[in-house]
N, CA, C and O atoms as a GROMACS GRO file, in nm:
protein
  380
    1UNK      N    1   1.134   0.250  -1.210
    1UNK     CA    2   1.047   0.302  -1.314
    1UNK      C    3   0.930   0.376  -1.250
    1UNK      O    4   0.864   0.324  -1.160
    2UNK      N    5   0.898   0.526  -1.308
    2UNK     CA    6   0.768   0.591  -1.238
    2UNK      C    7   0.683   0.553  -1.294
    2UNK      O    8   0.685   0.543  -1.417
    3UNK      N    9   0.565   0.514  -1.210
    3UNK     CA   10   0.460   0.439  -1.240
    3UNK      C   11   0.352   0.513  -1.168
    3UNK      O   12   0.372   0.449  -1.066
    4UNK      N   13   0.293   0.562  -1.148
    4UNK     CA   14   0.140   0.593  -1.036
    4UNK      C   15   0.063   0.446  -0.989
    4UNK      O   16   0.024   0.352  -1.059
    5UNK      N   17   0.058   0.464  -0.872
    5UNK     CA   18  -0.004   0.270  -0.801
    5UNK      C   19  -0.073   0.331  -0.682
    5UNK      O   20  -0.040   0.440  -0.634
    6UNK      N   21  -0.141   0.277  -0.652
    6UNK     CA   22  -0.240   0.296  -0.526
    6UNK      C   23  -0.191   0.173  -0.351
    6UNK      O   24  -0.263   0.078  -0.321
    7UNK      N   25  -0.141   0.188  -0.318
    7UNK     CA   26  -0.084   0.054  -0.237
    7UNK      C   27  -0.151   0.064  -0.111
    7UNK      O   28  -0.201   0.169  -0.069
    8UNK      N   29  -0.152  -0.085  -0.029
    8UNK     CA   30  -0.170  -0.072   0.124
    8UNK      C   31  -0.113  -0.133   0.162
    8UNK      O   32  -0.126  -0.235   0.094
    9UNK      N   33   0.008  -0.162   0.294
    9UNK     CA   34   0.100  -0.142   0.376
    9UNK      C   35   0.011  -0.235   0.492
    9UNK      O   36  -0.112  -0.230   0.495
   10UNK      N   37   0.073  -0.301   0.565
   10UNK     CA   38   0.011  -0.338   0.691
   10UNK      C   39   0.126  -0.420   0.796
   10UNK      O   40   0.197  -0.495   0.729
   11UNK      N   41   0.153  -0.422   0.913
   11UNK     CA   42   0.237  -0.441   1.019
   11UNK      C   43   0.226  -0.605   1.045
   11UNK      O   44   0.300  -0.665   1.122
   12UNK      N   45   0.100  -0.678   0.952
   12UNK     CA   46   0.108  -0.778   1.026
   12UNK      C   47  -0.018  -0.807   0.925
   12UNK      O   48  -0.068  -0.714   0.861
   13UNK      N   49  -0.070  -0.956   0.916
   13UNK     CA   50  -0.146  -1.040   0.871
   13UNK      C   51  -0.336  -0.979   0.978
   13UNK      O   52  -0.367  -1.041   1.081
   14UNK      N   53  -0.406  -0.891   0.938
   14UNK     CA   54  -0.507  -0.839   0.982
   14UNK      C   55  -0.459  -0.751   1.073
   14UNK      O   56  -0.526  -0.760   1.176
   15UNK      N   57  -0.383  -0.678   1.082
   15UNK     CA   58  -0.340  -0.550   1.156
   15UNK      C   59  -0.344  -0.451   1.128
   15UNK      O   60  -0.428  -0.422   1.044
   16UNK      N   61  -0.247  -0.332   1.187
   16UNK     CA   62  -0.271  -0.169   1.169
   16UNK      C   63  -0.239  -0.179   0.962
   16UNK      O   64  -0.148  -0.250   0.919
   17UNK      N   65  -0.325  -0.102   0.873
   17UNK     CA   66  -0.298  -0.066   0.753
   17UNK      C   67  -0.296   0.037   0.782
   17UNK      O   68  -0.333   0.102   0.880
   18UNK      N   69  -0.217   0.069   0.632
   18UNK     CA   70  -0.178   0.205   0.579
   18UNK      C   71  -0.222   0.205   0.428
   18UNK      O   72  -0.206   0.108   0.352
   19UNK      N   73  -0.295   0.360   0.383
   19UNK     CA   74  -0.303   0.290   0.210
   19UNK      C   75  -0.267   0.419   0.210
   19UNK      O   76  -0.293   0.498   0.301
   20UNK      N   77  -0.187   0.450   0.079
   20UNK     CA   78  -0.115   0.599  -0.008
   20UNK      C   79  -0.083   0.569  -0.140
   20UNK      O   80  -0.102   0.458  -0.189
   21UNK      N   81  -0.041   0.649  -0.192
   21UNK     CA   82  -0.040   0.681  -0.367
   21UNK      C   83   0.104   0.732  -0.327
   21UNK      O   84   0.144   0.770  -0.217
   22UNK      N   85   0.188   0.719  -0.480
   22UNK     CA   86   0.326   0.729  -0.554
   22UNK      C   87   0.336   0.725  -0.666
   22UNK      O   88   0.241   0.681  -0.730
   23UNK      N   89   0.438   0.764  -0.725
   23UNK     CA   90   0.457   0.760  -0.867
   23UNK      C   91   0.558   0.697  -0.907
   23UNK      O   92   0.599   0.719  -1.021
   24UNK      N   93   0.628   0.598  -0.817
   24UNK     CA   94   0.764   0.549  -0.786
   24UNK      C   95   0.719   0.417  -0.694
   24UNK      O   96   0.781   0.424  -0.588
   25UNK      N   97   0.623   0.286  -0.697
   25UNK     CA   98   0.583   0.209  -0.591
   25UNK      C   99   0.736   0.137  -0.555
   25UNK      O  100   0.748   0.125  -0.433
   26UNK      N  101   0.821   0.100  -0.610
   26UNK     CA  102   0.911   0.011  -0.537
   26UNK      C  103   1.013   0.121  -0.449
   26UNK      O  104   1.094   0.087  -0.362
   27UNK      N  105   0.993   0.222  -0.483
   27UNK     CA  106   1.123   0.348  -0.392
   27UNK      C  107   0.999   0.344  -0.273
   27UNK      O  108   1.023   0.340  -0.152
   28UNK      N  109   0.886   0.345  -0.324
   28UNK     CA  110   0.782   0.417  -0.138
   28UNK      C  111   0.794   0.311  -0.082
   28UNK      O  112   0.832   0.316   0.035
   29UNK      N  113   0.767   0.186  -0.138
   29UNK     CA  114   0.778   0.033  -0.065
   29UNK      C  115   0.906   0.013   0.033
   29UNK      O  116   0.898  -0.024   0.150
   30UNK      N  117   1.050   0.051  -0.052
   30UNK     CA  118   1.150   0.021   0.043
   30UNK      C  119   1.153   0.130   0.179
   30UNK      O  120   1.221   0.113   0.280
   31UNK      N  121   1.060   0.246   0.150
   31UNK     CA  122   1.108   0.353   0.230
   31UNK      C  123   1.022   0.357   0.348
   31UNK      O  124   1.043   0.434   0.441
   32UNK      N  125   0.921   0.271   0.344
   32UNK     CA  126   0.849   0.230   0.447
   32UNK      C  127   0.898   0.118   0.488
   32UNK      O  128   0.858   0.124   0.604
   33UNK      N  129   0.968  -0.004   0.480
   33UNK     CA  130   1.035  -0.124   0.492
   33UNK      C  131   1.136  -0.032   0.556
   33UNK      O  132   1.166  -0.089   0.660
   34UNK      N  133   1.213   0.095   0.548
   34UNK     CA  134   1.353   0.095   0.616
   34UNK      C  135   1.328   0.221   0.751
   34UNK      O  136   1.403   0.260   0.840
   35UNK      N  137   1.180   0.257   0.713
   35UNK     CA  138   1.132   0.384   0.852
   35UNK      C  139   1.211   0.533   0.777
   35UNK      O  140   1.205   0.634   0.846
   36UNK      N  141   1.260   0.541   0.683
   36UNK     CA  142   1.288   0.645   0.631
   36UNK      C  143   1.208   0.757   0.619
   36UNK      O  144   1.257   0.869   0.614
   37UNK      N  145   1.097   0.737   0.614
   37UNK     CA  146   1.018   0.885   0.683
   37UNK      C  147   0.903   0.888   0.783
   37UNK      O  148   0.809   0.809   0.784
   38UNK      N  149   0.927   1.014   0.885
   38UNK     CA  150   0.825   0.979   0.994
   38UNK      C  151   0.676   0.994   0.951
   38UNK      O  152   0.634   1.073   0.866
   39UNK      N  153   0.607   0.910   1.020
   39UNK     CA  154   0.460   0.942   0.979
   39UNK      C  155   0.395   0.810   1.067
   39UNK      O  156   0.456   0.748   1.154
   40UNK      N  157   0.246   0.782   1.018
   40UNK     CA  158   0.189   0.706   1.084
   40UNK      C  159   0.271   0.542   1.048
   40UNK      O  160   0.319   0.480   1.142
   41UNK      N  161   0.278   0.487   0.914
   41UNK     CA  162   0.303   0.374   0.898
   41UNK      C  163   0.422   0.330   0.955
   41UNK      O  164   0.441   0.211   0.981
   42UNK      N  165   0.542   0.459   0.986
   42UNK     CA  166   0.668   0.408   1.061
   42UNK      C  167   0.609   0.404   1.256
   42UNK      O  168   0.617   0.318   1.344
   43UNK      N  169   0.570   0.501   1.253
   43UNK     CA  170   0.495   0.474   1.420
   43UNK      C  171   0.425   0.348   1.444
   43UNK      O  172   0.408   0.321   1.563
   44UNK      N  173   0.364   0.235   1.327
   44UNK     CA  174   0.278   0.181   1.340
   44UNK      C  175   0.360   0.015   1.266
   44UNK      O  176   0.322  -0.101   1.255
   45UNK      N  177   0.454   0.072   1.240
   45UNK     CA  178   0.550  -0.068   1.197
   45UNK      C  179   0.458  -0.149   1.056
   45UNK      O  180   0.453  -0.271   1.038
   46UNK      N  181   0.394  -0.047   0.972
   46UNK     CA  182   0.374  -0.106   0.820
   46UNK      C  183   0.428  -0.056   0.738
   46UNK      O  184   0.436   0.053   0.681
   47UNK      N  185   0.498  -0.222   0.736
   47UNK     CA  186   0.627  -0.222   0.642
   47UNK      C  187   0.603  -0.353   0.543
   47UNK      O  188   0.700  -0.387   0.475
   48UNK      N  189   0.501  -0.415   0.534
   48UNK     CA  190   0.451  -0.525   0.428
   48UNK      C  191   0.389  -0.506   0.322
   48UNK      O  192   0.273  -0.501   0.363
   49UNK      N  193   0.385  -0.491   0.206
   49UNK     CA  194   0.324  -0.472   0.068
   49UNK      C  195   0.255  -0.620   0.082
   49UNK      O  196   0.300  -0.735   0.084
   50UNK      N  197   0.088  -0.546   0.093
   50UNK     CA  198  -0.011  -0.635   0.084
   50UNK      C  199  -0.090  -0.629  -0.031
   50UNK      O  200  -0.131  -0.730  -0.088
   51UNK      N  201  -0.116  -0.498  -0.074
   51UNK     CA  202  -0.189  -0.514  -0.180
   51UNK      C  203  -0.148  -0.342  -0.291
   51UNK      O  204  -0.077  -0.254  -0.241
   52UNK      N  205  -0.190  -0.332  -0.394
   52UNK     CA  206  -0.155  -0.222  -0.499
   52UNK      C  207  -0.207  -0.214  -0.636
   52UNK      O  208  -0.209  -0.323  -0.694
   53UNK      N  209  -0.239  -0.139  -0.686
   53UNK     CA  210  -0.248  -0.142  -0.797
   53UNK      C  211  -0.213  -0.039  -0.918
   53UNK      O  212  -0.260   0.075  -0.917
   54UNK      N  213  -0.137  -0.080  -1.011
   54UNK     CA  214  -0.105   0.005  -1.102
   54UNK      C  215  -0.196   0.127  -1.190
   54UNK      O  216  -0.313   0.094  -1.209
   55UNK      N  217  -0.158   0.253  -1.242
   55UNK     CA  218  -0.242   0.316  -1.286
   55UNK      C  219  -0.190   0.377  -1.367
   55UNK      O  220  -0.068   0.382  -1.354
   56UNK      N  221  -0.254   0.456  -1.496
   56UNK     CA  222  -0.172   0.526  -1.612
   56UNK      C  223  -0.159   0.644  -1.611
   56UNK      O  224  -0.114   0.704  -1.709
   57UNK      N  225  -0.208   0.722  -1.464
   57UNK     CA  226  -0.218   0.890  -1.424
   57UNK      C  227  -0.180   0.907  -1.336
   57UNK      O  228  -0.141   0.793  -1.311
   58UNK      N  229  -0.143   0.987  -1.220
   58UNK     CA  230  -0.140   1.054  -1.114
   58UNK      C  231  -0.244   1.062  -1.082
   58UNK      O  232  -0.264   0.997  -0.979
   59UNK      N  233  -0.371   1.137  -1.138
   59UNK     CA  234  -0.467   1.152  -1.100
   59UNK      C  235  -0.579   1.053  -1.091
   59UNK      O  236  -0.674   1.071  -1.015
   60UNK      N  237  -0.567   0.956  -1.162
   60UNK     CA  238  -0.647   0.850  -1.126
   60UNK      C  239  -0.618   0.782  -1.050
   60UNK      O  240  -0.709   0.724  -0.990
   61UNK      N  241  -0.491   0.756  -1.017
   61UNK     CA  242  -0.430   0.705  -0.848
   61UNK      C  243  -0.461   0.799  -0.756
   61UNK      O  244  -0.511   0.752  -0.653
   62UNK      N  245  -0.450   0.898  -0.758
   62UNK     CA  246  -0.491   1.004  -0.612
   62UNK      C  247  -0.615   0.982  -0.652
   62UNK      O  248  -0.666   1.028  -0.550
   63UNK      N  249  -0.703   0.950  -0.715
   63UNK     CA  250  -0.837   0.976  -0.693
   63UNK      C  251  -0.901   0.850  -0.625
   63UNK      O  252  -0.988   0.850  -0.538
   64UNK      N  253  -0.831   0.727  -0.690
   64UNK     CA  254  -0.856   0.555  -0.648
   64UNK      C  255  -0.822   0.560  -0.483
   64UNK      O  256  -0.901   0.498  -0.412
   65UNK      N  257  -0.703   0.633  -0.414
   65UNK     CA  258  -0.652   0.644  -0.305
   65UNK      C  259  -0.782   0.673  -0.222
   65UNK      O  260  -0.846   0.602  -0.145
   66UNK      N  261  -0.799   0.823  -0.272
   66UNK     CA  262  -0.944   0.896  -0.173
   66UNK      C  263  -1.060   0.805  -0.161
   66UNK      O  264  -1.109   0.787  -0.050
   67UNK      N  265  -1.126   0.722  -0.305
   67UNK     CA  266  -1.224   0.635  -0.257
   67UNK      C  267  -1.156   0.531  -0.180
   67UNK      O  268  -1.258   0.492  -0.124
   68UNK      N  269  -1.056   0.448  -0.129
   68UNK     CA  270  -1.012   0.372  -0.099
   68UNK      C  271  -1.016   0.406   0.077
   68UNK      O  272  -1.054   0.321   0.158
   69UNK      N  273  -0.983   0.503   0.104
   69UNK     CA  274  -0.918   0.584   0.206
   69UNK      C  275  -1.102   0.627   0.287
   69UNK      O  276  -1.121   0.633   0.408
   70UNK      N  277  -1.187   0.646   0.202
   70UNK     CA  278  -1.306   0.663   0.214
   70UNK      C  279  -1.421   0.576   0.296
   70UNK      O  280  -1.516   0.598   0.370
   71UNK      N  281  -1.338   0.439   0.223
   71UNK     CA  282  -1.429   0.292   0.238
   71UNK      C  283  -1.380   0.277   0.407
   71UNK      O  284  -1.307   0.348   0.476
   72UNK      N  285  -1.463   0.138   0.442
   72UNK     CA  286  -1.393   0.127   0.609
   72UNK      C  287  -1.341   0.016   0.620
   72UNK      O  288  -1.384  -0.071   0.544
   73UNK      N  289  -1.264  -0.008   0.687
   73UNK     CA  290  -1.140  -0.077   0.711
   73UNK      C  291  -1.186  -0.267   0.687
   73UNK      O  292  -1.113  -0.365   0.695
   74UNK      N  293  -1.323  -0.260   0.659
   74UNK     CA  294  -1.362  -0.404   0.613
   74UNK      C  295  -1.333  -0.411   0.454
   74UNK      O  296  -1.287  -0.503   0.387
   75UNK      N  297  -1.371  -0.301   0.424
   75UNK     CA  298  -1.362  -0.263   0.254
   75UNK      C  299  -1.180  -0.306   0.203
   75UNK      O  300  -1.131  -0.381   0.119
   76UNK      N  301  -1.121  -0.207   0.310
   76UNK     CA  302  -0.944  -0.233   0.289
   76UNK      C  303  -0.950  -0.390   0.312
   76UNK      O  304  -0.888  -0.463   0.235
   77UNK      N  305  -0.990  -0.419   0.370
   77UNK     CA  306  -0.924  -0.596   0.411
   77UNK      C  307  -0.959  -0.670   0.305
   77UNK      O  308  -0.885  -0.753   0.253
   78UNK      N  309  -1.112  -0.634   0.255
   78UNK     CA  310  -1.163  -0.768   0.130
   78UNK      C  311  -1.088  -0.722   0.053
   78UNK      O  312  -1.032  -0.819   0.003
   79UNK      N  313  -1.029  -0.586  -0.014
   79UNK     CA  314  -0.949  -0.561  -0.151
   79UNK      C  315  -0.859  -0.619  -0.107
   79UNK      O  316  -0.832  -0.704  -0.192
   80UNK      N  317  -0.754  -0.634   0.020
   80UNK     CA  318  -0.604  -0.713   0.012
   80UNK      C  319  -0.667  -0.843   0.012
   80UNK      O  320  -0.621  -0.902  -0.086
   81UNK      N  321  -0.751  -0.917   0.073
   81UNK     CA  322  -0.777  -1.048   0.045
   81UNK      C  323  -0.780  -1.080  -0.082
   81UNK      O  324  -0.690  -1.148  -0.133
   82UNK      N  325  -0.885  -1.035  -0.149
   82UNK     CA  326  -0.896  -1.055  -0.334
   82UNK      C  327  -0.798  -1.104  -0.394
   82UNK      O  328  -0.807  -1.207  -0.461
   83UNK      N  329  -0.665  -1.020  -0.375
   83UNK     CA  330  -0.529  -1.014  -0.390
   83UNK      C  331  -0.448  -1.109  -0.372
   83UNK      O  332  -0.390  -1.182  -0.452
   84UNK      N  333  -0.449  -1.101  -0.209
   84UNK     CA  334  -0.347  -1.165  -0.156
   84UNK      C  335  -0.376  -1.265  -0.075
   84UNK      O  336  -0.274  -1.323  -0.037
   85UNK      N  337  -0.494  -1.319  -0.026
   85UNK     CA  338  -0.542  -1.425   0.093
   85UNK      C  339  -0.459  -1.416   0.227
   85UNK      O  340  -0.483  -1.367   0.337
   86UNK      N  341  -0.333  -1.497   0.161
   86UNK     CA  342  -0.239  -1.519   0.213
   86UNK      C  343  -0.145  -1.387   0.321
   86UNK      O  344  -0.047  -1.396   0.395
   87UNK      N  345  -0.235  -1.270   0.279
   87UNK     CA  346  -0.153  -1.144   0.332
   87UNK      C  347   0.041  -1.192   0.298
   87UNK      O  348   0.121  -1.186   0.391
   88UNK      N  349   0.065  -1.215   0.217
   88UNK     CA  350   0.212  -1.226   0.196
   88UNK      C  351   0.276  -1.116   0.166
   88UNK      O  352   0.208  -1.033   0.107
   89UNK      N  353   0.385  -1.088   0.188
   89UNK     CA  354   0.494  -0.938   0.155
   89UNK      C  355   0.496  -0.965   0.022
   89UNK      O  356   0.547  -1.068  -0.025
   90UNK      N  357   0.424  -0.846  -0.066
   90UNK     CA  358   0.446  -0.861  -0.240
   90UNK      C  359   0.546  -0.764  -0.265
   90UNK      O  360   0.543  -0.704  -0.373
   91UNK      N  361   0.662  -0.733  -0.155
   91UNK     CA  362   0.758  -0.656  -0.204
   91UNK      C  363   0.896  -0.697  -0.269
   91UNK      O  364   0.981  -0.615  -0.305
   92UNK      N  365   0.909  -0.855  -0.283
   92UNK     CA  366   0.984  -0.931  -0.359
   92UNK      C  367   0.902  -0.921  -0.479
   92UNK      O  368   0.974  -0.886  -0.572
   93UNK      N  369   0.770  -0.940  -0.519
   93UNK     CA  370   0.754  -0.943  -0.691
   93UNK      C  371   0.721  -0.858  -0.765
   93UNK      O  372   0.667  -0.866  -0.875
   94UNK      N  373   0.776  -0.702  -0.659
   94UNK     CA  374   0.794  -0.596  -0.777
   94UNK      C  375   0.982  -0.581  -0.845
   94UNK      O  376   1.048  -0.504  -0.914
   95UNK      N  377   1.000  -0.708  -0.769
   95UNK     CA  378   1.196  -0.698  -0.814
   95UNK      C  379   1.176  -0.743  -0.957
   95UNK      O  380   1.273  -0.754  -1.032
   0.00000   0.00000   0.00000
């Protein structure tokens, strides 16, 4: 189902992140889980759905992305904490 979501990606429990926008989160999720396209998160082995959030635009997800992408990498960690504590793979409970 196309959806617009804001997500961040990470290799490991406080490690390298990745955050990007889609309009499709469970197709970008598996396609980073299988290295299907080159870029930083396959060079960098984030392949864990840590954190995301749903949105009702394109444009308010690309826009949530840029402030997100903006903040510094303490900012990324407290939003997946909020979330997730546990840093667990939330790519089983978009099945």
């Amino acid at each position: 189902m196309k959806r617009p979501a804001v997500y961040i990606v990470a290799n490991k429990r406080n490690g390298t992140i990745y955050t990007g926008v889609t309009s499709h989160l469970e197709r970008r999720i598996y396609e980073h889980r299988e290295g299907v396209l080159p870029g930083f998160s396959k060079r960098h082995g984030c392949k864990m759905l840590v954190w995301y959030e749903m949105h009702q635009t394109m444009e308010f997800a690309i826009g949530r992305e840029k402030q997100i992408k903006a903040g510094s990498r303490q900012k990324k960690v407290e939003l997946i904490q909020s979330m997730n504590p546990e840093w667990r793979d939330l790519y089983e409970d978009l099945a």
